[in-house]
Biopython code that builds the backbone (N, CA, C, O; Angstrom):
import numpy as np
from Bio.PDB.StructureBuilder import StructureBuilder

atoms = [
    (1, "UNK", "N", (128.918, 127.444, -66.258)),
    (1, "UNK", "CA", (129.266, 128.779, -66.603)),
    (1, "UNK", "C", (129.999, 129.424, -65.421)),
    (1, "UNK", "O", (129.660, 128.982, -64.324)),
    (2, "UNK", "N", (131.108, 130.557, -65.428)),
    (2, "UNK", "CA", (131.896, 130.908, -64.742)),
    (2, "UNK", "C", (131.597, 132.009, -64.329)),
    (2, "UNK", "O", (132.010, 132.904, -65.066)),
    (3, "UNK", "N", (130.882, 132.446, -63.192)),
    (3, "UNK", "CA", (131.048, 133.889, -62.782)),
    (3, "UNK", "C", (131.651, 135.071, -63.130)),
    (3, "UNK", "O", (132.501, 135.140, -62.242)),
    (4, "UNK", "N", (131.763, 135.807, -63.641)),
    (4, "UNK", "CA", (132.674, 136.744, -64.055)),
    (4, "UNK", "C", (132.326, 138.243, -62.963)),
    (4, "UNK", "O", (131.248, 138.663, -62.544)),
    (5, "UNK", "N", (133.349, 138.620, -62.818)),
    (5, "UNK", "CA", (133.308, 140.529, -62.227)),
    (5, "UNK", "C", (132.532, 141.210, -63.289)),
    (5, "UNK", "O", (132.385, 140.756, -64.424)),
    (6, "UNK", "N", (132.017, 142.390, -62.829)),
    (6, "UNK", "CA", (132.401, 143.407, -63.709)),
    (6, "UNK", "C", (133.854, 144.074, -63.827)),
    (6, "UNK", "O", (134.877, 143.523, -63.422)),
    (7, "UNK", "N", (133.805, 145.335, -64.438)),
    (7, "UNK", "CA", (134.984, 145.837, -64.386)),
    (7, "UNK", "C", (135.483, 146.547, -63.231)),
    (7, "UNK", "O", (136.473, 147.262, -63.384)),
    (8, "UNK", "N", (135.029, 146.468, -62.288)),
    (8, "UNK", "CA", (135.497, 147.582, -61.254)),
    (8, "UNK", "C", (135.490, 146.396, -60.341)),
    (8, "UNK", "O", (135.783, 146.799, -59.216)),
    (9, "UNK", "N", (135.170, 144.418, -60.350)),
    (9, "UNK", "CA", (135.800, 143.964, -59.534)),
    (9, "UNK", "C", (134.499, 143.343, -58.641)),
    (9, "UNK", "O", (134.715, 142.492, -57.777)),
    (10, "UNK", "N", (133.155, 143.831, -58.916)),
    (10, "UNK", "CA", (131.837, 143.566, -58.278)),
    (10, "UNK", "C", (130.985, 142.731, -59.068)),
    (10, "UNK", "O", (130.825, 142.712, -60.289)),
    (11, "UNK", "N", (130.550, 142.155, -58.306)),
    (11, "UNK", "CA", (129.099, 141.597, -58.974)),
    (11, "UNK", "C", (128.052, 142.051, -58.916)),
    (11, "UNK", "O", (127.574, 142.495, -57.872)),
    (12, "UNK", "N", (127.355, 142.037, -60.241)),
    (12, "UNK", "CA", (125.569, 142.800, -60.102)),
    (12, "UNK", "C", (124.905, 142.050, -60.289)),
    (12, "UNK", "O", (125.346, 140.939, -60.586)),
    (13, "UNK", "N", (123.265, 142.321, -60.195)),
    (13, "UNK", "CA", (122.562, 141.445, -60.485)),
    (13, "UNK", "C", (122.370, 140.891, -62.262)),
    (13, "UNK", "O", (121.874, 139.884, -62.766)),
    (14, "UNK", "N", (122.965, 141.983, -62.763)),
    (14, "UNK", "CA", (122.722, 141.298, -64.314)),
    (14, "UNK", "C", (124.385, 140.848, -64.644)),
    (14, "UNK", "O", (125.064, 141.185, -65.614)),
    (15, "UNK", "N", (124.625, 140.301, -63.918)),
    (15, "UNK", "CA", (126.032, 139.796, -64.361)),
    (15, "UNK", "C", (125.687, 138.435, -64.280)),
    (15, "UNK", "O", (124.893, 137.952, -63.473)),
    (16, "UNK", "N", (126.354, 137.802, -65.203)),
    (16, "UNK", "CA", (125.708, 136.103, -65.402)),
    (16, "UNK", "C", (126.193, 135.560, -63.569)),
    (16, "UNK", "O", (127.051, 136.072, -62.849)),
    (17, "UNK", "N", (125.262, 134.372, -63.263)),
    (17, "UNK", "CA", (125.228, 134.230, -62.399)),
    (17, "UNK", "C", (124.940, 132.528, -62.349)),
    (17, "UNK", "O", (124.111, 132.117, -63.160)),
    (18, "UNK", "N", (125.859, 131.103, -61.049)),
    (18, "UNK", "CA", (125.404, 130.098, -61.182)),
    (18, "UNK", "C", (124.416, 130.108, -60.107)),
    (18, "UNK", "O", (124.604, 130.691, -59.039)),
    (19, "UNK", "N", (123.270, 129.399, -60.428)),
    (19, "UNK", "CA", (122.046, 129.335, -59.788)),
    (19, "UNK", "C", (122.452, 128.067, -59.086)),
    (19, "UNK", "O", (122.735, 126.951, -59.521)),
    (20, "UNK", "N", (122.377, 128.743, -57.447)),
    (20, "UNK", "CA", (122.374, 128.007, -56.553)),
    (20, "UNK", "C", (120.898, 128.956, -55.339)),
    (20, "UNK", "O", (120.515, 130.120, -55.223)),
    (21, "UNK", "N", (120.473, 127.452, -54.606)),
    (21, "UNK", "CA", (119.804, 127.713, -54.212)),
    (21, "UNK", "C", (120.353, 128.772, -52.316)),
    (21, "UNK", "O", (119.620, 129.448, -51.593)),
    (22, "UNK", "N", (121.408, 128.540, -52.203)),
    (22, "UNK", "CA", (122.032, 129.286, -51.134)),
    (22, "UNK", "C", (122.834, 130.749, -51.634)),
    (22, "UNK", "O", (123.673, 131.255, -50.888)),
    (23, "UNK", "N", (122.583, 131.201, -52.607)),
    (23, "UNK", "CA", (123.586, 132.255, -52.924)),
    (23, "UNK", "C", (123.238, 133.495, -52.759)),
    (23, "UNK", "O", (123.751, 134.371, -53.454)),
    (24, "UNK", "N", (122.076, 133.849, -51.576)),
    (24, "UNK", "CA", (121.832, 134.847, -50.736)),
    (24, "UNK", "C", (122.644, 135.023, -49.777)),
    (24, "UNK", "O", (123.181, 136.048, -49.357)),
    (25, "UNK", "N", (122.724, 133.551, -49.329)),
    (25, "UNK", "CA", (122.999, 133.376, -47.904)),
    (25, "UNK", "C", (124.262, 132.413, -48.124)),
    (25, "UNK", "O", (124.106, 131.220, -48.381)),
    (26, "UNK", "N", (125.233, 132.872, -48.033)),
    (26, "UNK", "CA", (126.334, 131.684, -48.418)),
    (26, "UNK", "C", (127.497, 132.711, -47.390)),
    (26, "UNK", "O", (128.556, 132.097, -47.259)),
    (27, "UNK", "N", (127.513, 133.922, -46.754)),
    (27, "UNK", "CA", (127.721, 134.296, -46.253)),
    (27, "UNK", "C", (127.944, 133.582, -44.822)),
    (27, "UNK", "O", (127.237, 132.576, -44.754)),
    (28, "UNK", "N", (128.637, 133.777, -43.775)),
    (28, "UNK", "CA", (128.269, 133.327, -42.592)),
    (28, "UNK", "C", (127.925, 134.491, -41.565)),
    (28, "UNK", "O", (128.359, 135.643, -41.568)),
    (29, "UNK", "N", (127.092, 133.931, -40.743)),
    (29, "UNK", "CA", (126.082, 134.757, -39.856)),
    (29, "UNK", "C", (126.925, 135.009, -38.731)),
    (29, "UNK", "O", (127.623, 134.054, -38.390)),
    (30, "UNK", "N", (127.033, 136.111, -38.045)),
    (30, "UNK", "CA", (127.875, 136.291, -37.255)),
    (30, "UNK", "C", (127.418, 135.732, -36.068)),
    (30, "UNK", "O", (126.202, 135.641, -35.903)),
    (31, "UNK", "N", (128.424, 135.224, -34.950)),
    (31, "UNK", "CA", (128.314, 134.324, -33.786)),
    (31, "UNK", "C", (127.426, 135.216, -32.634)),
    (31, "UNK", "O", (127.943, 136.199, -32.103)),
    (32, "UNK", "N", (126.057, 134.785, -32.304)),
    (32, "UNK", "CA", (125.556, 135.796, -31.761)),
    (32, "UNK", "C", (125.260, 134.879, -30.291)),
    (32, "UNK", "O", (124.173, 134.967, -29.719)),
    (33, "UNK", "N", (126.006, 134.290, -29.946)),
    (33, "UNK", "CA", (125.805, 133.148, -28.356)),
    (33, "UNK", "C", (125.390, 134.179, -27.110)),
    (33, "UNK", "O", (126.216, 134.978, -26.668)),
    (34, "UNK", "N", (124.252, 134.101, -26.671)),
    (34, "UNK", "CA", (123.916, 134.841, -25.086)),
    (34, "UNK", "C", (123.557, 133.833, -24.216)),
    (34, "UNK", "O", (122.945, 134.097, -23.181)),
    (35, "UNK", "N", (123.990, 132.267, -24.636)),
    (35, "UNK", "CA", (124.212, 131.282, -23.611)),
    (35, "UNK", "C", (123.838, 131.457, -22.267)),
    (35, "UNK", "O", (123.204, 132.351, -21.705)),
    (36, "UNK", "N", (124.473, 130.192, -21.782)),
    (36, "UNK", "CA", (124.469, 130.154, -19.830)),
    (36, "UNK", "C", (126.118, 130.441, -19.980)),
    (36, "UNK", "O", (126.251, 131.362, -19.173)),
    (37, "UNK", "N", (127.083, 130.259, -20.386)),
    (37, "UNK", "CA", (128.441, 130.020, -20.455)),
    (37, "UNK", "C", (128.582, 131.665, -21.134)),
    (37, "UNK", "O", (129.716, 131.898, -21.553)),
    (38, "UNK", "N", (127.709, 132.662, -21.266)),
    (38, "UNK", "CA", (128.617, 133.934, -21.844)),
    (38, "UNK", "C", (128.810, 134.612, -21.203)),
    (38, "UNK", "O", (128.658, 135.733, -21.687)),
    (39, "UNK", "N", (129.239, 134.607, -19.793)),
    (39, "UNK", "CA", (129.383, 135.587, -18.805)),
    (39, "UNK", "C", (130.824, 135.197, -18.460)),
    (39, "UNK", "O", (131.826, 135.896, -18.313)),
    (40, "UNK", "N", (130.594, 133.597, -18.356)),
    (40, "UNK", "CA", (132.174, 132.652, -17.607)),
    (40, "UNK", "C", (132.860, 132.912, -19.059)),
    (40, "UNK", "O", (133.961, 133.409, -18.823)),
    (41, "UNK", "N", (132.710, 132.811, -20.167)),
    (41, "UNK", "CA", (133.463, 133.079, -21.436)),
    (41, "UNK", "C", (134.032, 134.913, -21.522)),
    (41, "UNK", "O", (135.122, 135.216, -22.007)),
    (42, "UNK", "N", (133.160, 135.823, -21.020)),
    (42, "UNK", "CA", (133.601, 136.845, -21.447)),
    (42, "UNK", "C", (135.029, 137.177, -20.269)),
    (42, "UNK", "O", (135.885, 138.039, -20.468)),
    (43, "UNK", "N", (134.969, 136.171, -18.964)),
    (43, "UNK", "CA", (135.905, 136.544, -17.746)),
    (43, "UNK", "C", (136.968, 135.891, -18.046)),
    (43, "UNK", "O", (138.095, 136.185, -17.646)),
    (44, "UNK", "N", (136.588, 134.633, -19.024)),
    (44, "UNK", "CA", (137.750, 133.670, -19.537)),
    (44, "UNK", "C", (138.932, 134.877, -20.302)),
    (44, "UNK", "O", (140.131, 135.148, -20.228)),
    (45, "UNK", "N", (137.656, 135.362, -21.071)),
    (45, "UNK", "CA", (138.434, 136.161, -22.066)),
    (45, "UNK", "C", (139.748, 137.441, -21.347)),
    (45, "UNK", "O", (140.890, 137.767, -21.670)),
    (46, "UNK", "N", (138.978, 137.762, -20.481)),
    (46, "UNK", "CA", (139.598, 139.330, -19.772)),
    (46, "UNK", "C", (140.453, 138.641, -18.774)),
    (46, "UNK", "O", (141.091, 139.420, -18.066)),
    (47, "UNK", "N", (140.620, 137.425, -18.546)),
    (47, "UNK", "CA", (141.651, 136.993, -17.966)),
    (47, "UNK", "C", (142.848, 136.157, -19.088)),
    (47, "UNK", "O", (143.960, 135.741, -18.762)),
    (48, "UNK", "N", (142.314, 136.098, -20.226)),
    (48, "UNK", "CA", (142.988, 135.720, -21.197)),
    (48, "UNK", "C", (144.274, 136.747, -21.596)),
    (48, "UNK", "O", (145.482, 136.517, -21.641)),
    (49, "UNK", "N", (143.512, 137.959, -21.863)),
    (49, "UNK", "CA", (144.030, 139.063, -22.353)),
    (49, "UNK", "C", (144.614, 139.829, -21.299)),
    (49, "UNK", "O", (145.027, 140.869, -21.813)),
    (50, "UNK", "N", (144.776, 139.822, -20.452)),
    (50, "UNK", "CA", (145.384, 140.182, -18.662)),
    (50, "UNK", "C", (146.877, 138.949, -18.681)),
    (50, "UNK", "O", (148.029, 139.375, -18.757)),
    (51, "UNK", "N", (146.649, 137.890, -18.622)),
    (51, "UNK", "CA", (147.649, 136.704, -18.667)),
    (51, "UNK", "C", (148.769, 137.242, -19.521)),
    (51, "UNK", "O", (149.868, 137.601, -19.100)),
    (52, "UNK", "N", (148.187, 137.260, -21.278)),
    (52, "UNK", "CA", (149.053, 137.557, -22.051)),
    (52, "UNK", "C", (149.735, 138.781, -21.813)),
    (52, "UNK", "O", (150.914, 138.807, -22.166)),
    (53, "UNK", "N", (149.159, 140.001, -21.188)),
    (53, "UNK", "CA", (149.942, 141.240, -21.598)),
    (53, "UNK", "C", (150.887, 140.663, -20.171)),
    (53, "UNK", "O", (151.857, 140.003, -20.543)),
    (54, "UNK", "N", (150.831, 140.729, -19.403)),
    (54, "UNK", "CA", (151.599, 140.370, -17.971)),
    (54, "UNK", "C", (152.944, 139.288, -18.780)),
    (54, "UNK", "O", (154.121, 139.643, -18.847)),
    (55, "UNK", "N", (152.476, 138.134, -19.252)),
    (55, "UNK", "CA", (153.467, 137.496, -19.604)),
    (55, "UNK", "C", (154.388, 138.195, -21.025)),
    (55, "UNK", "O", (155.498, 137.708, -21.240)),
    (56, "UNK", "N", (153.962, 139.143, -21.800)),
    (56, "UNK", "CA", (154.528, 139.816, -22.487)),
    (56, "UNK", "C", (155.453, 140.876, -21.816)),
    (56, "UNK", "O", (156.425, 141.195, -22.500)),
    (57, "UNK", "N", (155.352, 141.356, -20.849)),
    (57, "UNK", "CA", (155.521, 142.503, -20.052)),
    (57, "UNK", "C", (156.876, 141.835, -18.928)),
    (57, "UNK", "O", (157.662, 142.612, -18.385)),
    (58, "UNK", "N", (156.963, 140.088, -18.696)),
    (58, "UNK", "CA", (157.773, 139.335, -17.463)),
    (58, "UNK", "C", (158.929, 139.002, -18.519)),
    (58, "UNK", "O", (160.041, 138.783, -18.038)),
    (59, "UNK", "N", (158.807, 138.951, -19.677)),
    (59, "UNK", "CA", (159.831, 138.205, -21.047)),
    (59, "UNK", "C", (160.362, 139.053, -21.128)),
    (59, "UNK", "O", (161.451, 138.634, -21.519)),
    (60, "UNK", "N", (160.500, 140.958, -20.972)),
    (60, "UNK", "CA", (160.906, 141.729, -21.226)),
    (60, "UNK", "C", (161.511, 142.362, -20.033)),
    (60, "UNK", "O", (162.404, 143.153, -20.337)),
    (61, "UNK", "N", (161.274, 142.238, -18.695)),
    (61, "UNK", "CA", (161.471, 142.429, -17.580)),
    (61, "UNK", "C", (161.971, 141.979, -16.800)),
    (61, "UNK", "O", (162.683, 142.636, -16.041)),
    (62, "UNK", "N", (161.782, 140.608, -16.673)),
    (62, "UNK", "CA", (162.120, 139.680, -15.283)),
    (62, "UNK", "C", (162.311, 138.496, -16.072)),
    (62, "UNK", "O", (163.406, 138.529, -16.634)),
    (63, "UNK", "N", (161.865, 137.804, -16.237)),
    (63, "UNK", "CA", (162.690, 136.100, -16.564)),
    (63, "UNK", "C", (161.576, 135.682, -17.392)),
    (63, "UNK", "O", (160.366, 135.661, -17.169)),
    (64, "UNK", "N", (162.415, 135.286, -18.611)),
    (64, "UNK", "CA", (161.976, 134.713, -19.511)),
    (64, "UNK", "C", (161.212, 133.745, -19.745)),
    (64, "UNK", "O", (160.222, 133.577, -20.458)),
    (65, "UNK", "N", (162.010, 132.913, -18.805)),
    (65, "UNK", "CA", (161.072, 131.397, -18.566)),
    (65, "UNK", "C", (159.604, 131.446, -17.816)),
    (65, "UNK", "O", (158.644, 130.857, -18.312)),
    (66, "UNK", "N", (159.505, 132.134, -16.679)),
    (66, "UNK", "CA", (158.216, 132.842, -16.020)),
    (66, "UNK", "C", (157.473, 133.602, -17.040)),
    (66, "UNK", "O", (156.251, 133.505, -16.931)),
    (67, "UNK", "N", (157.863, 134.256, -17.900)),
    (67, "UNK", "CA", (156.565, 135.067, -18.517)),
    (67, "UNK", "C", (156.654, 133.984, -19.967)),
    (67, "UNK", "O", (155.571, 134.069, -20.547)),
    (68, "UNK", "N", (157.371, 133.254, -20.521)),
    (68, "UNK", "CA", (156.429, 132.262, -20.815)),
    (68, "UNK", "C", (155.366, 131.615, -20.415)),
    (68, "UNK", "O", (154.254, 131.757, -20.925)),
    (69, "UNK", "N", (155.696, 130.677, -19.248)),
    (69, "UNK", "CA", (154.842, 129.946, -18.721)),
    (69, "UNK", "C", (153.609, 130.705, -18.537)),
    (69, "UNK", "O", (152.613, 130.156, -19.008)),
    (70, "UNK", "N", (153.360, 132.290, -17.736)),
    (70, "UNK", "CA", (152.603, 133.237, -17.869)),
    (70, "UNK", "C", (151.752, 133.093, -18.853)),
    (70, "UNK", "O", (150.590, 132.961, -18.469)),
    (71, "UNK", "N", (151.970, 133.063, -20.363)),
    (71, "UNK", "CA", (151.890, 133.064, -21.769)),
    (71, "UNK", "C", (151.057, 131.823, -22.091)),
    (71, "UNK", "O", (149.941, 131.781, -22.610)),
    (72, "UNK", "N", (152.104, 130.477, -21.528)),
    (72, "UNK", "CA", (151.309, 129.945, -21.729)),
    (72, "UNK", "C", (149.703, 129.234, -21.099)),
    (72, "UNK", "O", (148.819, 128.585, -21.660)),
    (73, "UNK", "N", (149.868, 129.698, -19.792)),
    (73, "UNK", "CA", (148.782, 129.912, -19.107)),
    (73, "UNK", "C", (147.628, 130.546, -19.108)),
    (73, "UNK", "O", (146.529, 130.388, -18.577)),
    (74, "UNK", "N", (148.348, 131.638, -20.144)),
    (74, "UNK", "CA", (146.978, 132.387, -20.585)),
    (74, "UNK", "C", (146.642, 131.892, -21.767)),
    (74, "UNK", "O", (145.626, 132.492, -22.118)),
    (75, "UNK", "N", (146.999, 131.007, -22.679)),
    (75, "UNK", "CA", (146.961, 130.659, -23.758)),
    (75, "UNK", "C", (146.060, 129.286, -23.745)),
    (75, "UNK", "O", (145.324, 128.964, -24.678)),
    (76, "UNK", "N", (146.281, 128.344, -22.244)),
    (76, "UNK", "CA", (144.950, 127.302, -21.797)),
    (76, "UNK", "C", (144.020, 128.362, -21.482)),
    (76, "UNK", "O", (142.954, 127.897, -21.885)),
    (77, "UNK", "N", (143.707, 129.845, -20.864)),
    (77, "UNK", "CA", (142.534, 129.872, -20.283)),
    (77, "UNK", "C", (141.927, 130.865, -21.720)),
    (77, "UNK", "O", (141.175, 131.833, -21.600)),
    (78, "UNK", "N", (142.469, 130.337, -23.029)),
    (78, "UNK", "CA", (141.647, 131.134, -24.451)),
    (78, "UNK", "C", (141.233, 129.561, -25.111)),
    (78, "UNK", "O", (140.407, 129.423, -26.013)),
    (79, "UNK", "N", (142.063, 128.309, -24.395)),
    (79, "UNK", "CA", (141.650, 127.319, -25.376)),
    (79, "UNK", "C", (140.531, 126.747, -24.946)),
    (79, "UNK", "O", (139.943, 125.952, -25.680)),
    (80, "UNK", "N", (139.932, 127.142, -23.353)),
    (80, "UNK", "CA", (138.414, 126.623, -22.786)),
    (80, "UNK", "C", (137.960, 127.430, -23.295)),
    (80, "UNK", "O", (137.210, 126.989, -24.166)),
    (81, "UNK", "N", (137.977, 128.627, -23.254)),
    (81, "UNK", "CA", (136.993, 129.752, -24.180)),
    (81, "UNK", "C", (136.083, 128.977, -25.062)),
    (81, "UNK", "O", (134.957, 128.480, -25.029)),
    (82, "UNK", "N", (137.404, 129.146, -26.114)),
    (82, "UNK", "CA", (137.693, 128.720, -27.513)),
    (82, "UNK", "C", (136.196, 126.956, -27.177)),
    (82, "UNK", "O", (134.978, 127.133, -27.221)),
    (83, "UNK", "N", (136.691, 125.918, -26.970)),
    (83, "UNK", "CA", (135.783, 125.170, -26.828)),
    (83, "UNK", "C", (134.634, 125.362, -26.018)),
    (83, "UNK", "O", (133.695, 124.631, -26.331)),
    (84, "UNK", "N", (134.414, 126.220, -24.961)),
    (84, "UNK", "CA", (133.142, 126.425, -24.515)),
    (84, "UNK", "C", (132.429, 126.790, -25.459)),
    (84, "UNK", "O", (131.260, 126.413, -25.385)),
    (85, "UNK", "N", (132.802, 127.599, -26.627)),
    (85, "UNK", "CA", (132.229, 128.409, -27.836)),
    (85, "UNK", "C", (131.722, 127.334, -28.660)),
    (85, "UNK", "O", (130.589, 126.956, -28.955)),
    (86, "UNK", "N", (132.937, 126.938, -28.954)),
    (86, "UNK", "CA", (132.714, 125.971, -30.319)),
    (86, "UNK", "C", (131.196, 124.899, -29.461)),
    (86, "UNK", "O", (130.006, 124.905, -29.778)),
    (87, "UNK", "N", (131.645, 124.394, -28.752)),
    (87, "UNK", "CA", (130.741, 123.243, -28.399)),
    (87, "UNK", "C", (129.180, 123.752, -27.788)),
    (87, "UNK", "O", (128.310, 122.974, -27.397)),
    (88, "UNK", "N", (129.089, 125.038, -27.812)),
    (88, "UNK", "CA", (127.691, 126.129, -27.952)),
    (88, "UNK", "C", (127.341, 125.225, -26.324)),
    (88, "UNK", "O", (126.337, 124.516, -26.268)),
    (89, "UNK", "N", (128.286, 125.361, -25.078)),
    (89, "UNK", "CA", (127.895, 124.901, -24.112)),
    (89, "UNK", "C", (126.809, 126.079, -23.433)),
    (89, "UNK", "O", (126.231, 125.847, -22.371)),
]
sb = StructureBuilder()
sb.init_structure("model")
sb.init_model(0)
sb.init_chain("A")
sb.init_seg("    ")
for serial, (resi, resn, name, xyz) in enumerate(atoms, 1):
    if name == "N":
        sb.init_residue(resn, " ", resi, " ")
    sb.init_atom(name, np.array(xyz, "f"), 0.0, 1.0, " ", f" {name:<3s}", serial, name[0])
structure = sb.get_structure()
């Protein structure tokens, strides 16, 4: 059987429904990490976001090729982030 809306686009509880045993929780839980690594992740980050505006700011200013590289330098120090996260170091 197919889920259906109501009319305004919502689901209620008396709206036919497939019985699954996760369909409370089928949602995902938001990332709540207070790790050993969330202090070095949050500096990763503010040097992430420091890198990029600087190299946004050298492409428009001074030489193109430099505030790339800028760019992309800040763009390795979001991809350790990025895996320190994922890999819940």
């Amino acid at each position: 059987m197919i889920e259906q809306p109501e009319e305004n686009g919502a689901f209620t509880e008396n709206s036919p429904t497939i019985s699954s045993p996760l369909r409370k929780h089928q949602h995902l839980e938001p990332f709540r990490d207070q790790g050993p690594t969330f202090v070095f992740r949050q500096w990763l980050n503010v040097l992430f976001i420091l890198g990029a505006i600087a190299g946004i700011v050298l492409v428009y200013t001074h030489s193109r090729d430099l505030g790339i590289y800028v760019f992309i330098g800040a763009g390795v120090l979001k991809f350790i982030e990025l895996s320190l996260r994922l890999l819940k170091l």
